[in-house]
NUGU-402287 format. One record per residue (C-alpha): chain; residue in one letter; residue number from 0; x, y, z. Coordinates in steps of 0.02 Angstrom, whole numbers, plus 50000, padded with zeros to 5 digits. Layout:
// residues N
+--------+---------+-----+-------+-------+-------+
| cadena | residuo | num |    xx |    yy |    zz |
+--------+---------+-----+-------+-------+-------+
|      A |       a | NUM |     X |     Y |     Z |
...
+--------+---------+-----+-------+-------+-------+
***
This chain:
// residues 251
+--------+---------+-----+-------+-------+-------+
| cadena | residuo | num |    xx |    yy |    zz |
+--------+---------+-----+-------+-------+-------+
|      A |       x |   0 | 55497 | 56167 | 55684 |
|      A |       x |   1 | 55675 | 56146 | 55648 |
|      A |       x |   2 | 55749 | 55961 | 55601 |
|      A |       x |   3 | 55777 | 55850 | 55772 |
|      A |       x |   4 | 55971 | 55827 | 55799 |
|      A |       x |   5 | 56050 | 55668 | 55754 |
|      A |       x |   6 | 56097 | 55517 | 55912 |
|      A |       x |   7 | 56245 | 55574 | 55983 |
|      A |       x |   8 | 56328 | 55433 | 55940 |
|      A |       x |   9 | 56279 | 55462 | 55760 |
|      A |       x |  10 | 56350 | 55615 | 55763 |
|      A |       x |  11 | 56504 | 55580 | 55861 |
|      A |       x |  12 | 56538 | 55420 | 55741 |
|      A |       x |  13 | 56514 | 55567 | 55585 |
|      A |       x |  14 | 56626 | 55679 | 55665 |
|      A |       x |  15 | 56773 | 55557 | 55726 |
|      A |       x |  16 | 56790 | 55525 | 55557 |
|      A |       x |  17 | 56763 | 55678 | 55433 |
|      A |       x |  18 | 56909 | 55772 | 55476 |
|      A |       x |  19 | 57026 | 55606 | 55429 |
|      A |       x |  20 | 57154 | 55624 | 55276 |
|      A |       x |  21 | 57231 | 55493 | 55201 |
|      A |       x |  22 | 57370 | 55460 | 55071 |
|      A |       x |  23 | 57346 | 55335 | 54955 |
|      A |       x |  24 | 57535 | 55332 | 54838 |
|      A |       x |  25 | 57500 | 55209 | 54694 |
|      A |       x |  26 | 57317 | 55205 | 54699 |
|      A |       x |  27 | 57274 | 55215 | 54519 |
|      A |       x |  28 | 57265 | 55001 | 54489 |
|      A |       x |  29 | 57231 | 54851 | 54599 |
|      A |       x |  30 | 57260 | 54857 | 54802 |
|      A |       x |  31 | 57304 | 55043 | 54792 |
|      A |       x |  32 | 57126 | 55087 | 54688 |
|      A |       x |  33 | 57033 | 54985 | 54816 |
|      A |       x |  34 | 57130 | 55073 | 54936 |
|      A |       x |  35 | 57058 | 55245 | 54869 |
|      A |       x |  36 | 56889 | 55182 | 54884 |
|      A |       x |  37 | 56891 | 55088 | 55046 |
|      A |       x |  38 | 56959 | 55248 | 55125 |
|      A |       x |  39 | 56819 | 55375 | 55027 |
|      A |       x |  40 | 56700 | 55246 | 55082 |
|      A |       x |  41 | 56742 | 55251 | 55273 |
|      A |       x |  42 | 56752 | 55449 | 55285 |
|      A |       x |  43 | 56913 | 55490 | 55251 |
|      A |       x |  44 | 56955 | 55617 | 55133 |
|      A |       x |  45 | 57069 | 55560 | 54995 |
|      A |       x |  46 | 57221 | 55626 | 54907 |
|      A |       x |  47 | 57283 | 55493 | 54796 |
|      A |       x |  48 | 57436 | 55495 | 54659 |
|      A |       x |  49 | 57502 | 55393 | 54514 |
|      A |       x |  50 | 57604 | 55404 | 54357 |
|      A |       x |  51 | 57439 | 55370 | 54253 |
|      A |       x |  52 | 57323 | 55500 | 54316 |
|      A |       x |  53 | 57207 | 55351 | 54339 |
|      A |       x |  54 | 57218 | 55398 | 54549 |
|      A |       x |  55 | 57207 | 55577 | 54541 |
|      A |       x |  56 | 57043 | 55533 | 54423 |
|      A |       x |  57 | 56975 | 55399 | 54538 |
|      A |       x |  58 | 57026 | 55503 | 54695 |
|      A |       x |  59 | 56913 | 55668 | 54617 |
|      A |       x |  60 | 56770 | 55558 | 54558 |
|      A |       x |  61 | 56743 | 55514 | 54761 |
|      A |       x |  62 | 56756 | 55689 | 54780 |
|      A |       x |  63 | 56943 | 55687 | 54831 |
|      A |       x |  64 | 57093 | 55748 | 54745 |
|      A |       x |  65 | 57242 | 55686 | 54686 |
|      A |       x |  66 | 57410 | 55724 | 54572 |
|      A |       x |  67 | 57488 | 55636 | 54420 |
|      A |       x |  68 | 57674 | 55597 | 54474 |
|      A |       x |  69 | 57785 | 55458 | 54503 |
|      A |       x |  70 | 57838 | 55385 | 54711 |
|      A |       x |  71 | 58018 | 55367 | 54629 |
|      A |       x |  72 | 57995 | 55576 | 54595 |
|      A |       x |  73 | 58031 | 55677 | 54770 |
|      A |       x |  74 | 57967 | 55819 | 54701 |
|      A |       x |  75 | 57800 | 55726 | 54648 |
|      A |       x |  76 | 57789 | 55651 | 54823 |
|      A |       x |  77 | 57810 | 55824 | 54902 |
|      A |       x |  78 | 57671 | 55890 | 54799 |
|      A |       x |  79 | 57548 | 55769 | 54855 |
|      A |       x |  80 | 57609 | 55794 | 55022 |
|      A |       x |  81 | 57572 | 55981 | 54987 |
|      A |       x |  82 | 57389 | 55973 | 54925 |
|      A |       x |  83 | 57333 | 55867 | 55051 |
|      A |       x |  84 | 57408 | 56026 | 55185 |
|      A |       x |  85 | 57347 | 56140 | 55088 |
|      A |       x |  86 | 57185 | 56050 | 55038 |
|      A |       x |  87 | 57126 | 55996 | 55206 |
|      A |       x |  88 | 57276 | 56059 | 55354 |
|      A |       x |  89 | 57311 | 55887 | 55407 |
|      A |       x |  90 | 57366 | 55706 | 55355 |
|      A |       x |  91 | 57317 | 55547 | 55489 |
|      A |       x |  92 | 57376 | 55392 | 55366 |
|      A |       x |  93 | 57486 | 55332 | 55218 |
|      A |       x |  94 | 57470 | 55188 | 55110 |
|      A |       x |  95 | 57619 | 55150 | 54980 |
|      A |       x |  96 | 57604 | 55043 | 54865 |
|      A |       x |  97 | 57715 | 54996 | 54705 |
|      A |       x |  98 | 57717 | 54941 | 54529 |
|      A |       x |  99 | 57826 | 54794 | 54472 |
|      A |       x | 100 | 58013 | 54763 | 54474 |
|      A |       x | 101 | 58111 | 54627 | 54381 |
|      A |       x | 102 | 58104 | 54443 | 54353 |
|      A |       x | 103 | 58175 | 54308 | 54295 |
|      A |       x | 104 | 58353 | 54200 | 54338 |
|      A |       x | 105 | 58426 | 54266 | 54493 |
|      A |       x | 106 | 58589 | 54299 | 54433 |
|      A |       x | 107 | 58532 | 54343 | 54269 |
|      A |       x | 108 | 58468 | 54528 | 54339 |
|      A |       x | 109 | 58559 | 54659 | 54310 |
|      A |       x | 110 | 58635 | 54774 | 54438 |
|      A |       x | 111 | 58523 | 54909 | 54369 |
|      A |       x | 112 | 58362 | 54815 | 54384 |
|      A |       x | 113 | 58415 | 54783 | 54558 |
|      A |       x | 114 | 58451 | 54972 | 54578 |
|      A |       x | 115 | 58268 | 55005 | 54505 |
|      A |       x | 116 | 58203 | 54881 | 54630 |
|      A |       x | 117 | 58248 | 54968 | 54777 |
|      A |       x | 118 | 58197 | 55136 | 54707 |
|      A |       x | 119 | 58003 | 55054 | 54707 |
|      A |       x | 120 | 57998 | 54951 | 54855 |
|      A |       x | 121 | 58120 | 55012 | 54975 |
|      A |       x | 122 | 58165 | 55207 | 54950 |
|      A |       x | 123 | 57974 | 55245 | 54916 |
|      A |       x | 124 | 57917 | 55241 | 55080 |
|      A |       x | 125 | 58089 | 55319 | 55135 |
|      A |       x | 126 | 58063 | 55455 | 55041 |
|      A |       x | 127 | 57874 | 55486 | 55082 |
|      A |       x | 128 | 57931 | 55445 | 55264 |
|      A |       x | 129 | 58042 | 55601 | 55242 |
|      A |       x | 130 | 57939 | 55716 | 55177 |
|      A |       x | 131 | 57752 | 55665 | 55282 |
|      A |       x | 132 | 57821 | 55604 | 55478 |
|      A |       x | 133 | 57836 | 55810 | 55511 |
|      A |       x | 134 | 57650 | 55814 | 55445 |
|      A |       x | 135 | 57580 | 55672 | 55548 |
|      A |       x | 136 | 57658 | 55738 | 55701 |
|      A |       x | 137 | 57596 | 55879 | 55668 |
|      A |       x | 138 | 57424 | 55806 | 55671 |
|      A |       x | 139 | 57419 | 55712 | 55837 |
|      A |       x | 140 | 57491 | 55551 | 55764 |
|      A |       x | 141 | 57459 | 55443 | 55613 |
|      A |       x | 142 | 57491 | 55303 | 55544 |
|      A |       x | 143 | 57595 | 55256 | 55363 |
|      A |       x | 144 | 57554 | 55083 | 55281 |
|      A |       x | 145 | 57666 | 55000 | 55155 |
|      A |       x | 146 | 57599 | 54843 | 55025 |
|      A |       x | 147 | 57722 | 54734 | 55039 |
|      A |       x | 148 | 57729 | 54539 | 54994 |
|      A |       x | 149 | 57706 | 54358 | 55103 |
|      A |       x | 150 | 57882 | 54327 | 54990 |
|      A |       x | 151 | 57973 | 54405 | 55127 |
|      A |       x | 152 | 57941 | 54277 | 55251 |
|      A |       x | 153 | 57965 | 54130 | 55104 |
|      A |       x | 154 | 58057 | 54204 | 54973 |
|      A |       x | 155 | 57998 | 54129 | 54805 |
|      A |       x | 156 | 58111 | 54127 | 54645 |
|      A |       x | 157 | 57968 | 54198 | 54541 |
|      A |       x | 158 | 58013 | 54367 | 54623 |
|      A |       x | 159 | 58189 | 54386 | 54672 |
|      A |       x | 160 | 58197 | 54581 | 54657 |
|      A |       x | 161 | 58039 | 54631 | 54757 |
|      A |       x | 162 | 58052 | 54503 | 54895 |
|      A |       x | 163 | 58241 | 54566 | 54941 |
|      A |       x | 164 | 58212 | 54749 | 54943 |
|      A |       x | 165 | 58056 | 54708 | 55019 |
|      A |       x | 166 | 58150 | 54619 | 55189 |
|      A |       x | 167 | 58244 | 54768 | 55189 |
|      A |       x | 168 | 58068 | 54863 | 55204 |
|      A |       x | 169 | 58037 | 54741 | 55339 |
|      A |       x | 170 | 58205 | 54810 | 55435 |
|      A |       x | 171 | 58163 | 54996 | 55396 |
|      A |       x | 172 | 57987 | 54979 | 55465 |
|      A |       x | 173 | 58056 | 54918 | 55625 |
|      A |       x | 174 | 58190 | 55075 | 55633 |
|      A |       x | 175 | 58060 | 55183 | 55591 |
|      A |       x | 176 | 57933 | 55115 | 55719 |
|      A |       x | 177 | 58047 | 55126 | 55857 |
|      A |       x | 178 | 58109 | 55308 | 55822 |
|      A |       x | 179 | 57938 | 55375 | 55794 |
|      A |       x | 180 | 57821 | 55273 | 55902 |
|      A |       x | 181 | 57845 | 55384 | 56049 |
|      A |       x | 182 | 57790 | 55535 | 55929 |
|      A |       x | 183 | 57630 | 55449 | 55892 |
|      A |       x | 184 | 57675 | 55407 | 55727 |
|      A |       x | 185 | 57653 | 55192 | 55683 |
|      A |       x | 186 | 57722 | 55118 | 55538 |
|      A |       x | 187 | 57658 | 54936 | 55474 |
|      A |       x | 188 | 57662 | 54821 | 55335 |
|      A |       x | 189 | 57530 | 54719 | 55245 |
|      A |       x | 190 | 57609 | 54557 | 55159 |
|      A |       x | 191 | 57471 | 54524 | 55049 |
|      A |       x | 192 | 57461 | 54344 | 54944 |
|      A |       x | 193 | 57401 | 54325 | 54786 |
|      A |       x | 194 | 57254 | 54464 | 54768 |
|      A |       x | 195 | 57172 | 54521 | 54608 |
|      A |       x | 196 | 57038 | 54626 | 54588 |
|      A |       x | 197 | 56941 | 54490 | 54535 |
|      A |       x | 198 | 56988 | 54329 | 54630 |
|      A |       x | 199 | 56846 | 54238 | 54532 |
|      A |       x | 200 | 56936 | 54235 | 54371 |
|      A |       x | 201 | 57094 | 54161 | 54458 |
|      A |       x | 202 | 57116 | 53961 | 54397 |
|      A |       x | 203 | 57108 | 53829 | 54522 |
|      A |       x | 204 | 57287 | 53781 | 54501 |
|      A |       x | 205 | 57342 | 53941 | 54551 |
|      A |       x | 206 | 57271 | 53914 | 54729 |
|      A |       x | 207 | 57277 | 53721 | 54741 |
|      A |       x | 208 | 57419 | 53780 | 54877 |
|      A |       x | 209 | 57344 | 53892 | 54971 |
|      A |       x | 210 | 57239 | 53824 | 55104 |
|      A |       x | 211 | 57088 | 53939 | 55088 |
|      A |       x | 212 | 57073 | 53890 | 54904 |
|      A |       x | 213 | 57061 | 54051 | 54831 |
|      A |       x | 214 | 57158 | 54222 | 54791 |
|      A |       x | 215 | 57098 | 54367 | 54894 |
|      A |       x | 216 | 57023 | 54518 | 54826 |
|      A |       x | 217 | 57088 | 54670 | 54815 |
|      A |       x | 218 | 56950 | 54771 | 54903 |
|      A |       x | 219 | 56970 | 54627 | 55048 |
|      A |       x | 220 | 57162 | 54680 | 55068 |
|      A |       x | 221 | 57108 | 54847 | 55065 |
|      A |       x | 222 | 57001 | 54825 | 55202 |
|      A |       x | 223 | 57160 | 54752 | 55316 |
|      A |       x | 224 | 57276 | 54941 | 55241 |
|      A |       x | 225 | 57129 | 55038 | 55312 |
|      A |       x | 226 | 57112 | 54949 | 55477 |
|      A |       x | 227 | 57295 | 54967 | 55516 |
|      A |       x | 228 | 57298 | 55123 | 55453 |
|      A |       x | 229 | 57168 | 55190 | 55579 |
|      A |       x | 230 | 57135 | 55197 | 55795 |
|      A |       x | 231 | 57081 | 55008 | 55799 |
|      A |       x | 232 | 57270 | 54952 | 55774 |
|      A |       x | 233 | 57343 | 55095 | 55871 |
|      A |       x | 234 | 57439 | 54965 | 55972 |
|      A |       x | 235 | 57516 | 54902 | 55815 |
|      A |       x | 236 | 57672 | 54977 | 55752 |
|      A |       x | 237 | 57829 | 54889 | 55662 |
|      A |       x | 238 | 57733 | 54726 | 55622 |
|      A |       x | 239 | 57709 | 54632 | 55436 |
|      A |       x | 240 | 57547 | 54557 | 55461 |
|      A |       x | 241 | 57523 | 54395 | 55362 |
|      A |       x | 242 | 57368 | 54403 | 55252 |
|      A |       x | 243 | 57394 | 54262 | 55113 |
|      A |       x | 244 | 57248 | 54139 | 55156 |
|      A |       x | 245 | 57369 | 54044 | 55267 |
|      A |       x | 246 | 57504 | 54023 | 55116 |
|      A |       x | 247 | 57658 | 54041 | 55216 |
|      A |       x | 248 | 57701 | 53905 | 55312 |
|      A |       x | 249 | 57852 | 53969 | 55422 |
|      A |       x | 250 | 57782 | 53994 | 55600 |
+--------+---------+-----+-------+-------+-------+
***
């Protein structure tokens, strides 16, 4: 006697979700490695990238794939664009996420480290934007999520470069939103707090000024990239949504 069927709702819950493919661009360390697993873990087949290899490793251990290049690289972008196509024929969500930029005085940075800082925070999602929009269209919609930082709201001195080109993000997301919204295509951004992949280890003075107490975790923020990246946010598009533990204090 053949095997009894599984509850349709089983199997409708397996299906909605099998044929999902998302992009995870700086997923070999912190929010975007916990963004590689979050998405593996929910169904989604992965295609991750970073300079390290450490994604494309992580992405094929969880029986994904992924390519060793850099989101300041076209070229490298367009080939992870490329073997997610070829791999699996579609792409529903993107997450970008970036290394570090330049600190220290204000006016003490240099007009090439301000150069550098919009090449990571600003003209990496412009450039994946380029190359992937045609590719979520052509899937029936999708969604592209960007890590951004609380610091755009309350820009903090410790971080002059990223919390600039990051408002500027905050501008482009709108433009974008509003040009491709009617396509099906949603573009959001996660201003994340302080998160580390191990929010135990963080000292208590470090959070005496945040009013949950704590840092978050990485695989909590990752949770927040993969709901906005998927159908429960689909009314969501051109937002930064605030998760710092209530940090910010501007309304």
């Amino acid at each position: 006697m053949p095997d009894a069927a599984p509850p349709p709702a089983a199997a409708a819950d397996t299906a909605g979700r099998a044929d999902k493919v998302a992009i995870v661009v700086g997923g070999g360390s912190g929010i975007g490695a916990a963004c590689v697993r979050e998405f593996a873990s929910t169904g989604y087949h992965v295609v991750a990238m970073s300079p390290s290899g450490r994604a494309r490793a992580l992405a094929e251990s969880l029986g994904g794939a992924g390519v060793d290049g850099s989101h300041t690289r076209v070229q490298d972008l367009q080939d992870c664009v490329d073997l997610a196509m070829s791999r699996y024929g579609r792409i529903d969500a993107v997450v970008n996420s970036s290394g570090h930029a330049a600190r220290g005085p204000l006016l003490d940075i240099t007009d090439e480290q301000w150069l550098q800082g919009a090449d990571l925070y600003l003209l990496n999602v412009v450039r994946m934007a380029r190359i992937v929009t045609p590719c979520l269209i052509a899937s029936g919609g999708g969604a592209i999520v960007n890590i951004s930082t609380a610091g755009v709201f309350e820009p903090t001195p410790m971080f002059p470069v990223s919390v600039t080109m990051r408002a500027a993000l905050a501008s482009f997301t709108k433009l974008y939103a509003n040009e491709y919204g009617p396509r099906g295509v949603r573009m959001n951004n996660l201003l994340t707090g302080l998160t580390k992949d191990d929010p135990d280890t963080v000292p208590a003075e470090w959070t005496s000024g945040i009013p949950l107490r704590r840092a978050q975790s990485t695989a909590e923020a990752a949770r927040f990239v993969r709901f906005l990246a998927s159908d429960e946010s689909a009314y969501m598009t051109g937002q930064n949504l605030r998760v710092d533990g209530g940090e910010t204090r501007s309304l």
